[in-house]
C-alpha positions as CSV (number, residue, x, y, z in Angstrom):
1,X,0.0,0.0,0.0
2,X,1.5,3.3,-1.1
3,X,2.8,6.2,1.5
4,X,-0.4,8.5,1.5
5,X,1.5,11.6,2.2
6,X,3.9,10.1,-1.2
7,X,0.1,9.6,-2.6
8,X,-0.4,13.2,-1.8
9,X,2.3,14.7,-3.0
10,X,1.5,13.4,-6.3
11,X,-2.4,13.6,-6.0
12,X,-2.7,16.6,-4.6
13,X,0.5,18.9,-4.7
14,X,1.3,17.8,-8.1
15,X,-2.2,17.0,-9.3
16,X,-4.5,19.9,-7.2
17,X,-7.1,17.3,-6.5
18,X,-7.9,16.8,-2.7
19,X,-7.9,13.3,-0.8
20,X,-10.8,11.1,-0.3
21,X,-12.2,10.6,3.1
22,X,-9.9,7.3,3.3
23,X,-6.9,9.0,2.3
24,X,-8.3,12.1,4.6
25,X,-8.6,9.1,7.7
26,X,-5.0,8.3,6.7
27,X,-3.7,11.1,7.6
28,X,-5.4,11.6,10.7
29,X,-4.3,8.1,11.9
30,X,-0.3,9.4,11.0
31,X,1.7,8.8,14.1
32,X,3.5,11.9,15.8
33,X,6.8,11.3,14.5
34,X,4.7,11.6,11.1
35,X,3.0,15.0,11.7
36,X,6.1,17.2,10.9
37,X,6.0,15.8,7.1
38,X,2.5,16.0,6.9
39,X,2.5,19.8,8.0
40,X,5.1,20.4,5.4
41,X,3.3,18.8,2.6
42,X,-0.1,20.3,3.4
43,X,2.3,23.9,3.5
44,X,3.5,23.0,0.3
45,X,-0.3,22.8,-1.1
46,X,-1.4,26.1,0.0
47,X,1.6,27.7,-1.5
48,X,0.7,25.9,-4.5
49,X,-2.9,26.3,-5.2
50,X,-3.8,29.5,-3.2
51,X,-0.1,31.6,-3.0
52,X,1.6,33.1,-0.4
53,X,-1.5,35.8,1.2
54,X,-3.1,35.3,4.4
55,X,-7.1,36.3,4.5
56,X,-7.8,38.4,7.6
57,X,-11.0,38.7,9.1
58,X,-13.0,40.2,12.0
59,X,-16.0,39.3,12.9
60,X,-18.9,40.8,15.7
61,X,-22.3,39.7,16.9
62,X,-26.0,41.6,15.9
63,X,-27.5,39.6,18.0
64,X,-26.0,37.9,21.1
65,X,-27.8,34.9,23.1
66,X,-30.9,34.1,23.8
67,X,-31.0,31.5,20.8
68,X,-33.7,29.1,20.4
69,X,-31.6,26.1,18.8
70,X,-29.7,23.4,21.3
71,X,-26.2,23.4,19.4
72,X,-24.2,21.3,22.5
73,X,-21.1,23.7,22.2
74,X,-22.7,27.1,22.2
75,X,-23.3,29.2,25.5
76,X,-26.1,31.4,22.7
77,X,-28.5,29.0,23.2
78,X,-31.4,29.8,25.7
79,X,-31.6,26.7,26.5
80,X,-28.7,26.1,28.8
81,X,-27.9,27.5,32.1
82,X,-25.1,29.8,30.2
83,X,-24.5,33.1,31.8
84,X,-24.4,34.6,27.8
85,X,-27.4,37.1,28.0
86,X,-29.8,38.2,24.9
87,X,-28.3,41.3,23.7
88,X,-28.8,43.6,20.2
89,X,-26.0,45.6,18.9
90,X,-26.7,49.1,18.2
91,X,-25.8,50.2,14.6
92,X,-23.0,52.9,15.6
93,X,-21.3,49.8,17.9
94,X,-21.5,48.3,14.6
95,X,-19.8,50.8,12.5
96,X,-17.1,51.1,15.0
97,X,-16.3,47.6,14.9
98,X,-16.3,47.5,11.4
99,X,-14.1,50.7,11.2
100,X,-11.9,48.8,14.1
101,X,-11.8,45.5,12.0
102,X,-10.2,47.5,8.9
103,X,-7.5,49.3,10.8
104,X,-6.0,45.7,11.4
105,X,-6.2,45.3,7.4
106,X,-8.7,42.9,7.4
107,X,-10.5,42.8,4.1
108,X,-13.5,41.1,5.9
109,X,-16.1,42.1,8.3
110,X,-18.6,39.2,9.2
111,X,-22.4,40.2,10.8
112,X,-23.1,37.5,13.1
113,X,-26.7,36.4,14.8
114,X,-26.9,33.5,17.6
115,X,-30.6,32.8,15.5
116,X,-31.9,29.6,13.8
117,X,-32.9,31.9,11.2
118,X,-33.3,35.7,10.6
119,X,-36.8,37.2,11.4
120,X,-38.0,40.6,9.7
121,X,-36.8,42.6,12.3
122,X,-32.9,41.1,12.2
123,X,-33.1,41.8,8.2
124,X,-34.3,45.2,9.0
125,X,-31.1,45.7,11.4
126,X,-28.8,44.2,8.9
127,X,-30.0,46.3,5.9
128,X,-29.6,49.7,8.3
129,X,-26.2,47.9,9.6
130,X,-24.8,47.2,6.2
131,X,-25.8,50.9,4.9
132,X,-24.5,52.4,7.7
133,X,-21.0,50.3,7.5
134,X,-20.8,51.3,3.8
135,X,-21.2,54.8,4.2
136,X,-18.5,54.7,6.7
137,X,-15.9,52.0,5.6
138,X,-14.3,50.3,2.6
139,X,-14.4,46.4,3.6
140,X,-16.2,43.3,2.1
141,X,-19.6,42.5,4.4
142,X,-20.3,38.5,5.5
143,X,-23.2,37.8,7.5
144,X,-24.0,34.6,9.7
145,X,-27.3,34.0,10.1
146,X,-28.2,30.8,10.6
147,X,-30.8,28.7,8.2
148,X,-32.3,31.1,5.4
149,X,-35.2,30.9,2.9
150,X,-35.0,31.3,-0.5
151,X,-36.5,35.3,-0.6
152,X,-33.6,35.7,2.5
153,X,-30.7,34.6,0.1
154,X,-32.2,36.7,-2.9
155,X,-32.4,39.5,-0.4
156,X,-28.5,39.0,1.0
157,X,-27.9,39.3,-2.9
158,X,-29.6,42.3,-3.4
159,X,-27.4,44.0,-0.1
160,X,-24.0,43.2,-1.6
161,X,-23.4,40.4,0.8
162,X,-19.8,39.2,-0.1
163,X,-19.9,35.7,1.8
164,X,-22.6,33.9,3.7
165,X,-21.4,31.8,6.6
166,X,-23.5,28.4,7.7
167,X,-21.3,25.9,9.7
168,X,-22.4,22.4,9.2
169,X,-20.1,22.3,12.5
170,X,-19.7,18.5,12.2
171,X,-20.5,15.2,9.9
172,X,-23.5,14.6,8.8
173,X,-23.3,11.0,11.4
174,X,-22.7,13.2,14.0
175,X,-24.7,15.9,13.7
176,X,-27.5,14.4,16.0
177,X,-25.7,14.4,18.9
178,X,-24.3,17.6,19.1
179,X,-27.8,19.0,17.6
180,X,-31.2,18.0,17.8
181,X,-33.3,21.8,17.3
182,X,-32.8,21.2,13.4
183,X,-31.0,18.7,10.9
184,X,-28.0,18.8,9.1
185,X,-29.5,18.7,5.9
186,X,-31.7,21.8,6.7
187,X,-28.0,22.9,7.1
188,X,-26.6,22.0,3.8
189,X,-30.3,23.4,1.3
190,X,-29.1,27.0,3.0
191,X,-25.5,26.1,1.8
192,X,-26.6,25.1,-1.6
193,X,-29.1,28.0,-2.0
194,X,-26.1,30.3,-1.1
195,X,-23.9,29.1,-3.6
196,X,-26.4,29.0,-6.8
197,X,-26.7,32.6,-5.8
198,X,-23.5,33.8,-6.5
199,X,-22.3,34.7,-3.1
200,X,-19.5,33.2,-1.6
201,X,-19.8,29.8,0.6
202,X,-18.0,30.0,4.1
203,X,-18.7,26.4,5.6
204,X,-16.8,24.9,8.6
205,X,-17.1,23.2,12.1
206,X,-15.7,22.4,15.3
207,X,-13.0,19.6,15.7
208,X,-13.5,18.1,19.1
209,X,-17.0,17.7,19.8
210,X,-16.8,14.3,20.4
211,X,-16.7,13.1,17.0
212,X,-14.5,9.9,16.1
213,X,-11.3,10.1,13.7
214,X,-13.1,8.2,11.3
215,X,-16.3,10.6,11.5
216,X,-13.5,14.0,11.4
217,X,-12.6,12.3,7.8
218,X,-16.2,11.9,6.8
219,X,-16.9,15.5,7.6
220,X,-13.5,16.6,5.5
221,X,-15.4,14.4,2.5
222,X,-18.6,16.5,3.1
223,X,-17.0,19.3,3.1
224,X,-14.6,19.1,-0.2
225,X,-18.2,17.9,-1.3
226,X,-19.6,21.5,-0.8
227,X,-16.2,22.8,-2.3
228,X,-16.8,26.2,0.0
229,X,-14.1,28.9,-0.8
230,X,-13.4,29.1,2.9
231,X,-13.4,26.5,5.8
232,X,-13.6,28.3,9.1
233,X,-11.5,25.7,11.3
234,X,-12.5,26.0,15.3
235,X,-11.2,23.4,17.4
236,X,-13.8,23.2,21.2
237,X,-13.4,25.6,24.0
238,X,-15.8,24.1,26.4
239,X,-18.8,26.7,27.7
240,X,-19.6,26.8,31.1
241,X,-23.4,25.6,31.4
242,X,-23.5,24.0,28.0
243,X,-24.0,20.1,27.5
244,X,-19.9,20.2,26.1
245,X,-18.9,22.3,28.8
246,X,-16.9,19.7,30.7
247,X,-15.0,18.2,27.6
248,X,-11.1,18.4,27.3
249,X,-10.2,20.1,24.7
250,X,-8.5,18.8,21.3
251,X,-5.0,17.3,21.7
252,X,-2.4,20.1,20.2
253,X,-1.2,17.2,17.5
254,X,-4.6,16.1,17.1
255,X,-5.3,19.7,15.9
256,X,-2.5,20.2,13.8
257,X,-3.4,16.7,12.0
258,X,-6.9,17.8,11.2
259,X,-5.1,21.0,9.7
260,X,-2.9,19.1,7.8
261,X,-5.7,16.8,6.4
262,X,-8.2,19.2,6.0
263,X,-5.6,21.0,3.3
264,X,-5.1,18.0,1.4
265,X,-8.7,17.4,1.0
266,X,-9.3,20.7,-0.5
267,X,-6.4,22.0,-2.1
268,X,-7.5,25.5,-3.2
269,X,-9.9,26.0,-0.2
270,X,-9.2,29.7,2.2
271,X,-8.8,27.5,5.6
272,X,-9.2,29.8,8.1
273,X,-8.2,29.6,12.0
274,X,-11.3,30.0,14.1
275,X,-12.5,29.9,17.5
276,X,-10.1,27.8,20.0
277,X,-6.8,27.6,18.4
278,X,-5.6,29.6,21.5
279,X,-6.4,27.1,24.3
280,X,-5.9,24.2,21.9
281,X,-2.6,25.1,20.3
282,X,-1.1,28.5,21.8
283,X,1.5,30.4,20.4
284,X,3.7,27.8,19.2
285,X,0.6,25.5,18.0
286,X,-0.6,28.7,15.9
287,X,2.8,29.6,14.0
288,X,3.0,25.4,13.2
289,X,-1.0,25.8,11.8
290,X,0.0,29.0,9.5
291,X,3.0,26.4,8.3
292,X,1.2,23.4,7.9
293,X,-2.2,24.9,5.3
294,X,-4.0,27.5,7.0
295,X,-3.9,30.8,5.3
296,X,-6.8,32.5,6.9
297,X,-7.2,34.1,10.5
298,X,-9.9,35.9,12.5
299,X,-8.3,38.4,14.2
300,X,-9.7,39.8,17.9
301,X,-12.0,38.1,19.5
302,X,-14.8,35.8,18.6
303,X,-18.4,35.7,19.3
304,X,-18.6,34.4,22.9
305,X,-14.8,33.9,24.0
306,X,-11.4,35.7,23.9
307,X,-9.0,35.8,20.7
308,X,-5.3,36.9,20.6
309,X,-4.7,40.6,20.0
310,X,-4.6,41.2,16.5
311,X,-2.0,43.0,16.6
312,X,0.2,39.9,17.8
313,X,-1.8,37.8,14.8
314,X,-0.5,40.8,12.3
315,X,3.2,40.5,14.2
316,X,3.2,37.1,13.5
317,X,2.5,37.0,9.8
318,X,4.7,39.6,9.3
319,X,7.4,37.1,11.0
320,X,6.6,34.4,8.6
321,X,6.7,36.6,6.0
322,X,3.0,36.5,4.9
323,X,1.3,39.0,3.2
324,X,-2.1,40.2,4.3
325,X,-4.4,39.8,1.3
326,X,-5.6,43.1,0.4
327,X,-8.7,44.4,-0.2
328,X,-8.9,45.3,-3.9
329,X,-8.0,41.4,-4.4
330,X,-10.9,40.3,-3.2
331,X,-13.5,43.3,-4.5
């Protein structure tokens, strides 16, 4: 049986076509003296099939808690003794964190909603929000939703909405036990709906829910499946007061594997650090990520927990001698 990271240095450095959930599960099961290679390789496919520029985004919440959906991981949902409150952001907080996001050189703002789905009254505060951001700053809008309807999409269209974000969080075998509100496949019609409408697809997951190795491959299949242009990677920082909230979190090698993998099953995919790379991998962890196929990073903090600076993010990629991707590239 052939090497698979030889296999993947063929198929997929060479070639540009990503593994197959068994070559995926191969990689995950590399031992540790192993991982080094494997990081190298998946490095050498980024360089390859998406250059040298790192996407930076920032990203702030609309709507904060009080969710009505019982995702296992999230301290949002109003269903678990969490001690994240229901809380609307006012559209001049929004501006300035737009404004905020851009002075780090991020070409990316993302609108986020802890919602199953967007009622008239959040579309009314994202078209004010969106208008007001424009007015005010040059910087490509995302939104985060949750599950849309057809006339929602068409409507995101019609705003300029750069790139719609809809984890699937986890594989589709999973999914039940981290979820049991709504279905993974409600999940994937929003996805498909976004992309036949011309906006970007931003589709990702948590690694470390609980999930087997065999079930992390099966949701890198899914997702090459999709072919989103971005893969927001977070790896589980337990929540207080949520069903997940006891779990350890991922193994530092385990999380560098699923990097690794996760490149050489989409090739020409923006894989982007998420939430939890800091309690999961640290300073160290994060440098060996950006060198083993991530080329994407959200910059601050996230929705519900701490980041790093972004400052220390920018010092970083300056170190490794990674440009920022600017804006006008992606306009």
């Amino acid at each position: 049986m052939p090497d698979i990271l030889d296999q993947a240095r063929t198929q997929v450095l060479d070639g540009g076509v990503g593994l197959d959930e068994a070559g995926v599960l191969a990689v995950l099961r590399l031992p540790d003296d192993r991982l080094s290679a494997a990081l190298q390789l998946a490095h050498e496919v980024r360089m390859r099939w998406c250059g040298p520029e790192v996407e930076v985004e920032g990203i702030v919440s609309l709507k904060t808690g009080g969710c009505p959906e019982d995702c296992h991981f999230c301290s949002q949902s109003g269903l678990f003794a969490s001690p994240v409150r229901s809380v609307w952001l006012d559209i001049p907080s929004l501006v300035e964190a737009a404004k905020q996001t851009a002075k780090t050189g991020a070409t990316e703002f993302c609108i986020v909603a802890a919602v199953r789905g967007p009622d008239e009254r959040l579309m009314r505060q994202l078209r004010e929000g969106v208008a007001a951001i424009r007015a005010e700053v040059e910087i490509n809008i995302a939104a985060s939703l949750g599950i849309l309807t057809q006339a929602q999409v068409d409507e995101l269209v019609e705003l300029g909405i750069h790139r719609y974000n809809h984890n699937l969080e986890t594989s589709r075998s999973y999914f039940p036990n981290v979820v049991t509100t709504h279905s993974w496949e409600e999940r994937w019609e929003t996805l498909r709906m976004v992309r036949a409408s011309g906006m970007e697809v931003c589709c990702g997951g948590i690694i470390g829910l609980g999930e087997t190795v065999e079930q992390r491959a099966e949701f890198a299949a899914q997702l090459a499946e999709l072919d989103p242009h971005e893969v927001p990677l977070n790896f589980l920082n337990p929540r207080p007061g949520t069903p997940l909230g006891d779990r350890s979190p991922v193994a530092p090698r385990d999380a560098l594997r699923a990097i690794a993998a996760f490149r050489l099953a989409m090739p020409r995919t923006i894989l982007r650090y998420a939430g939890g790379r800091e309690i999961t991998l640290g300073d160290l962890g994060t440098r060996d990520g950006l060198l083993g196929g991530i080329n994407a990073v959200i910059v601050g903090n996230y929705l519900t927990t701490l980041g790093r600076p972004a400052s220390e993010d920018l010092a970083l990629l300056a170190e490794l001698k990674m440009p920022v991707k600017a804006l006008s590239a992606t306009i």
